[in-house]
C-alpha positions as CSV (number, residue, x, y, z in Angstrom):
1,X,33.5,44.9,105.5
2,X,33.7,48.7,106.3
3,X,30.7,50.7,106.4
4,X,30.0,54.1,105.0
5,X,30.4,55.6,108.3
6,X,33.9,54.2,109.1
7,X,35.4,54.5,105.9
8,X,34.1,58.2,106.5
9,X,36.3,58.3,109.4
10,X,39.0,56.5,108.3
11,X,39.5,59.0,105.7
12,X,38.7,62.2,107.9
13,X,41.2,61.0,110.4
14,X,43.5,60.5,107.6
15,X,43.0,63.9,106.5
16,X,43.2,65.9,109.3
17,X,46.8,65.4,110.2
18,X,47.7,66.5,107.1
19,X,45.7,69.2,107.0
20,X,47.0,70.2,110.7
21,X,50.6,69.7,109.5
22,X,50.4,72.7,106.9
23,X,48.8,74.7,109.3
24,X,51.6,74.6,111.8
25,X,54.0,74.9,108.9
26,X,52.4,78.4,108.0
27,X,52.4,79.7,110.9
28,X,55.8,78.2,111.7
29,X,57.7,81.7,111.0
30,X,55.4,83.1,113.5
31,X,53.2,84.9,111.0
32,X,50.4,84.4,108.6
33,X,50.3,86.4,105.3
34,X,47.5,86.4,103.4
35,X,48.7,84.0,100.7
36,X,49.0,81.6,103.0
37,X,45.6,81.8,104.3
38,X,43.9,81.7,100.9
39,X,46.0,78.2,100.5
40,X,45.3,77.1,103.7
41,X,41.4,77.3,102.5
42,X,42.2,75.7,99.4
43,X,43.4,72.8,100.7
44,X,41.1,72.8,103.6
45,X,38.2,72.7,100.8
46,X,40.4,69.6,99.1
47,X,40.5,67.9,101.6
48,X,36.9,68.0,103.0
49,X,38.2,70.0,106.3
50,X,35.1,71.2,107.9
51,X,34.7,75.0,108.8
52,X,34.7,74.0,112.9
53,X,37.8,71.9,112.6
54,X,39.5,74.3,110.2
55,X,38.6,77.4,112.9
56,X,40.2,75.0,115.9
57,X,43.2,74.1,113.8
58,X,44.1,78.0,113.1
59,X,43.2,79.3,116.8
60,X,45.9,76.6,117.8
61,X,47.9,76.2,114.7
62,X,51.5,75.2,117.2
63,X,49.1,72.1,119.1
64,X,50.3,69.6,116.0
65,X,53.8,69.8,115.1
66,X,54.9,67.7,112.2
67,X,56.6,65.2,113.6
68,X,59.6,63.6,112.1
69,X,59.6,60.5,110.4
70,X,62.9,58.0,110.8
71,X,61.8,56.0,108.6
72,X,62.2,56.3,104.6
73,X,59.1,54.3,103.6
74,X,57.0,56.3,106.0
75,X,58.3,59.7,104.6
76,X,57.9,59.1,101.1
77,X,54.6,57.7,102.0
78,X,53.5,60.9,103.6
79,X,55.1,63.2,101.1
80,X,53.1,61.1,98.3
81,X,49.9,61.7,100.5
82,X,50.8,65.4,100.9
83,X,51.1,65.4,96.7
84,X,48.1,63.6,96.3
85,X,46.5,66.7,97.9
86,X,48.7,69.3,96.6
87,X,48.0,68.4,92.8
88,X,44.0,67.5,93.2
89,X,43.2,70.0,91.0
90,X,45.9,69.5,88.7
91,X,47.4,73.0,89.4
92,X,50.8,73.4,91.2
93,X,52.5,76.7,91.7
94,X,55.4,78.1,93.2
95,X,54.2,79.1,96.8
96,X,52.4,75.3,96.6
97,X,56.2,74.2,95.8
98,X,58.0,76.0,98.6
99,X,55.1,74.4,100.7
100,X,56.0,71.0,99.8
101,X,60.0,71.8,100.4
102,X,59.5,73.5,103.7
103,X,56.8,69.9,104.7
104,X,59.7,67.4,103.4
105,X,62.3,69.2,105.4
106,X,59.9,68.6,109.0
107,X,59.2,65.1,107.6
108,X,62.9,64.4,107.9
109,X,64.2,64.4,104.4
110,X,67.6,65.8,104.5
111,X,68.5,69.2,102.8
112,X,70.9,67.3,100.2
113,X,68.2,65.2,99.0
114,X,64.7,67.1,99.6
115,X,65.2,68.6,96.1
116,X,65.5,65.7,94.3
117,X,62.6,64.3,96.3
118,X,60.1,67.0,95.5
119,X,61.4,67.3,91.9
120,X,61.3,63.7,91.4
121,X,57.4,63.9,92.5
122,X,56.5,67.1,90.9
123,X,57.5,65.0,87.5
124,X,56.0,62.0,88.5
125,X,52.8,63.8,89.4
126,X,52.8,66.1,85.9
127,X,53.5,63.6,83.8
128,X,56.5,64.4,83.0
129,X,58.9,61.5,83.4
130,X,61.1,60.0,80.9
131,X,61.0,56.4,79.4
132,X,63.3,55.2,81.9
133,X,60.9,55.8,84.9
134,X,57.6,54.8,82.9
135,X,59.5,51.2,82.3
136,X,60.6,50.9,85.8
137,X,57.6,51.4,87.1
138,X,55.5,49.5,84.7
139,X,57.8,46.7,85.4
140,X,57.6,46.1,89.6
Protein backbone atom coordinates (compact mmCIF):
# COMPACT_ATOMS: atom_id res chain seq x y z
CA UNK A 1 0.00 0.00 0.00
CA UNK A 2 1.23 3.51 -1.15
CA UNK A 3 1.43 6.17 1.17
CA UNK A 4 0.39 9.78 0.82
CA UNK A 5 3.78 10.77 0.34
CA UNK A 6 4.59 8.42 -2.60
CA UNK A 7 1.58 8.58 -4.43
CA UNK A 8 2.47 12.40 -4.12
CA UNK A 9 5.50 11.62 -6.00
CA UNK A 10 4.36 9.27 -8.24
CA UNK A 11 2.06 11.79 -9.53
CA UNK A 12 4.55 14.89 -9.52
CA UNK A 13 7.00 12.79 -11.38
CA UNK A 14 4.29 11.96 -13.67
CA UNK A 15 3.50 15.49 -14.15
CA UNK A 16 6.47 17.01 -14.67
CA UNK A 17 7.54 15.46 -17.91
CA UNK A 18 4.63 16.62 -19.32
CA UNK A 19 4.74 19.75 -18.19
CA UNK A 20 8.59 20.00 -19.42
CA UNK A 21 7.48 18.65 -22.81
CA UNK A 22 5.20 21.77 -23.64
CA UNK A 23 7.72 23.98 -22.41
CA UNK A 24 10.28 22.85 -24.92
CA UNK A 25 7.60 22.71 -27.54
CA UNK A 26 7.05 26.56 -27.00
CA UNK A 27 10.05 27.63 -27.11
CA UNK A 28 10.87 25.17 -29.92
CA UNK A 29 10.55 28.10 -32.69
CA UNK A 30 13.15 29.76 -30.68
CA UNK A 31 10.78 32.36 -29.26
CA UNK A 32 8.12 32.84 -26.57
CA UNK A 33 5.06 35.10 -27.31
CA UNK A 34 3.11 36.07 -24.71
CA UNK A 35 0.16 33.65 -25.44
CA UNK A 36 2.18 31.03 -24.91
CA UNK A 37 3.39 32.05 -21.66
CA UNK A 38 -0.12 32.81 -20.20
CA UNK A 39 -0.77 28.90 -21.34
CA UNK A 40 2.26 27.69 -20.11
CA UNK A 41 0.96 29.11 -16.54
CA UNK A 42 -2.35 27.57 -17.07
CA UNK A 43 -1.25 24.35 -17.39
CA UNK A 44 1.46 24.75 -14.99
CA UNK A 45 -1.46 25.69 -12.35
CA UNK A 46 -3.39 22.29 -13.75
CA UNK A 47 -1.05 20.43 -13.16
CA UNK A 48 0.24 21.35 -9.66
CA UNK A 49 3.74 22.64 -11.21
CA UNK A 50 5.35 24.44 -8.40
CA UNK A 51 6.62 28.16 -9.04
CA UNK A 52 10.54 26.82 -8.45
CA UNK A 53 10.20 23.96 -10.81
CA UNK A 54 8.17 26.00 -13.33
CA UNK A 55 11.12 28.98 -13.12
CA UNK A 56 13.95 25.96 -13.79
CA UNK A 57 11.83 24.45 -16.57
CA UNK A 58 11.67 28.05 -18.49
CA UNK A 59 15.39 29.16 -17.72
CA UNK A 60 16.24 25.78 -19.52
CA UNK A 61 13.19 25.13 -21.61
CA UNK A 62 15.74 22.93 -24.51
CA UNK A 63 17.20 20.45 -21.23
CA UNK A 64 13.87 18.07 -21.99
CA UNK A 65 13.21 17.31 -25.48
CA UNK A 66 10.14 15.30 -26.19
CA UNK A 67 11.33 12.31 -27.04
CA UNK A 68 9.81 10.08 -29.59
CA UNK A 69 7.78 7.25 -28.88
CA UNK A 70 8.04 3.94 -31.39
CA UNK A 71 5.63 2.54 -29.95
CA UNK A 72 1.72 3.06 -30.68
CA UNK A 73 0.30 2.09 -27.23
CA UNK A 74 2.87 4.41 -25.61
CA UNK A 75 1.90 7.44 -27.87
CA UNK A 76 -1.68 7.28 -27.65
CA UNK A 77 -1.07 6.73 -24.00
CA UNK A 78 0.80 9.93 -23.63
CA UNK A 79 -1.41 11.94 -26.05
CA UNK A 80 -4.49 10.79 -23.74
CA UNK A 81 -2.37 12.02 -20.64
CA UNK A 82 -1.57 15.25 -22.45
CA UNK A 83 -5.69 15.57 -23.04
CA UNK A 84 -6.38 14.73 -19.71
CA UNK A 85 -4.56 17.97 -18.88
CA UNK A 86 -5.49 19.97 -21.85
CA UNK A 87 -9.33 19.60 -21.14
CA UNK A 88 -9.24 19.86 -17.07
CA UNK A 89 -11.22 22.64 -17.13
CA UNK A 90 -13.40 21.63 -19.78
CA UNK A 91 -12.28 24.56 -22.11
CA UNK A 92 -10.33 23.85 -25.33
CA UNK A 93 -9.33 26.45 -27.79
CA UNK A 94 -7.53 26.88 -30.90
CA UNK A 95 -4.01 27.79 -29.69
CA UNK A 96 -4.66 24.70 -27.04
CA UNK A 97 -5.35 22.67 -30.39
CA UNK A 98 -2.32 23.68 -32.42
CA UNK A 99 -0.53 22.70 -29.02
CA UNK A 100 -1.82 19.30 -29.03
CA UNK A 101 -0.87 18.92 -33.04
CA UNK A 102 2.57 20.39 -32.77
CA UNK A 103 3.01 17.56 -29.20
CA UNK A 104 1.64 14.50 -31.42
CA UNK A 105 3.94 15.36 -34.25
CA UNK A 106 7.27 15.04 -31.51
CA UNK A 107 5.51 12.05 -29.98
CA UNK A 108 5.86 10.37 -33.27
CA UNK A 109 2.44 10.32 -34.80
CA UNK A 110 2.84 10.70 -38.45
CA UNK A 111 1.56 13.94 -40.33
CA UNK A 112 -1.11 11.64 -42.34
CA UNK A 113 -2.63 10.51 -39.34
CA UNK A 114 -1.96 13.20 -36.39
CA UNK A 115 -5.33 14.80 -37.50
CA UNK A 116 -7.40 12.14 -37.18
CA UNK A 117 -5.69 11.40 -33.90
CA UNK A 118 -6.31 14.73 -32.23
CA UNK A 119 -9.71 15.02 -33.80
CA UNK A 120 -10.70 11.59 -32.78
CA UNK A 121 -9.76 12.79 -29.00
CA UNK A 122 -11.00 16.25 -29.15
CA UNK A 123 -14.53 14.28 -29.84
CA UNK A 124 -13.97 11.75 -27.47
CA UNK A 125 -13.06 14.26 -24.88
CA UNK A 126 -16.29 16.73 -25.74
CA UNK A 127 -18.59 14.32 -25.87
CA UNK A 128 -19.13 14.39 -29.01
CA UNK A 129 -18.94 10.91 -30.51
CA UNK A 130 -21.49 9.11 -32.43
CA UNK A 131 -23.38 5.84 -31.50
CA UNK A 132 -20.89 3.76 -33.14
CA UNK A 133 -17.93 4.76 -30.83
CA UNK A 134 -20.27 4.94 -27.54
CA UNK A 135 -21.11 1.02 -28.40
CA UNK A 136 -17.63 0.08 -29.12
CA UNK A 137 -16.46 1.23 -26.27
CA UNK A 138 -19.15 0.27 -23.93
CA UNK A 139 -18.61 -3.14 -25.37
CA UNK A 140 -14.55 -4.00 -24.69
Amino acid sequence: MQTGATENHNETTHRHPHFSSLVYLAHVDGSLDQEEENMLLEFAKRLGISREDYKNMMANPMQNPIKRVSNSESRLRRIFDMFKVVFADYNFDDRERRFVYKYALQLGFCKTNVRKVVNRSIEMFTGKFDFEDYASFIRR
